[in-house]
C-alpha positions in Angstrom: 102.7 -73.6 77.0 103.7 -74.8 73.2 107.0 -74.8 72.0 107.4 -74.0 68.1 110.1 -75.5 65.8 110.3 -73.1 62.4 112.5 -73.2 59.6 113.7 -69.6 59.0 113.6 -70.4 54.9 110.2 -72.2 54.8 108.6 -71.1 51.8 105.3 -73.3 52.4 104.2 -72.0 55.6 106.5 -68.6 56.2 108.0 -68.1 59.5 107.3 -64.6 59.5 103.4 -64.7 59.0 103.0 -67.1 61.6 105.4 -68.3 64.3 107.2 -65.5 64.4 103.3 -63.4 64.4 102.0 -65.8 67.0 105.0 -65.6 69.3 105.0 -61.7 69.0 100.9 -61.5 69.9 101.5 -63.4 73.3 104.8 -61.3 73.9 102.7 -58.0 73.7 100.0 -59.3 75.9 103.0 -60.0 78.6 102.6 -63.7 77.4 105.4 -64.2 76.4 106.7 -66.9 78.7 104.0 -69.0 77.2 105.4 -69.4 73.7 109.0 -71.2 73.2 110.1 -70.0 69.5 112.9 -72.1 68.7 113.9 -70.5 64.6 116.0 -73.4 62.5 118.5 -71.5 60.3 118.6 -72.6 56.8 115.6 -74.8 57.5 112.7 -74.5 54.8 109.4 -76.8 55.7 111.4 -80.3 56.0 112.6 -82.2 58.2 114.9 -81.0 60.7 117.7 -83.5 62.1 119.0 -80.9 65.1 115.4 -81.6 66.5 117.0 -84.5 67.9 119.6 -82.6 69.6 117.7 -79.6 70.0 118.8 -78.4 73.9 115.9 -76.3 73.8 113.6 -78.8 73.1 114.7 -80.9 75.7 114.5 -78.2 78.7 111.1 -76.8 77.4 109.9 -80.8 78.0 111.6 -81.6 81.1 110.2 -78.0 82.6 107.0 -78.6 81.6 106.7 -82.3 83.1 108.5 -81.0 86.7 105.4 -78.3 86.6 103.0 -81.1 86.1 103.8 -83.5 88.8 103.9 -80.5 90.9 
């Protein structure tokens, strides 16, 4: 499982021709629970302070270390 943090205005590395791409190739091979897309509005290819409150970010890591001490 990866979890991907993109900025929806990055001009460096677009979200479009690669997040979004990646996250749409493991949806169409029924994947799609594999891939966590979280898109930062505004964001271009900086630093982003809501990762530090980023929900998301927290239940993908907390879900994926409950399946590991499984």
């Amino acid at each position: 499982p990866v979890c991907i943090i993109h900025g929806d205005d990055d001009k460096v590395v677009p979200l479009v021709e690669n997040s979004a791409t990646l996250n749409a190739i493991y949806e169409s091979a029924r994947q799609g629970s594999l891939v966590t897309l979280i898109v930062a509005e505004g964001q271009g290819h900086n630093f982003w302070e809501g990762f530090f409150r980023c929900q998301t970010l927290v239940d993908f890591a907390i879900d994926r270390a409950k399946a590991a001490a499984k």
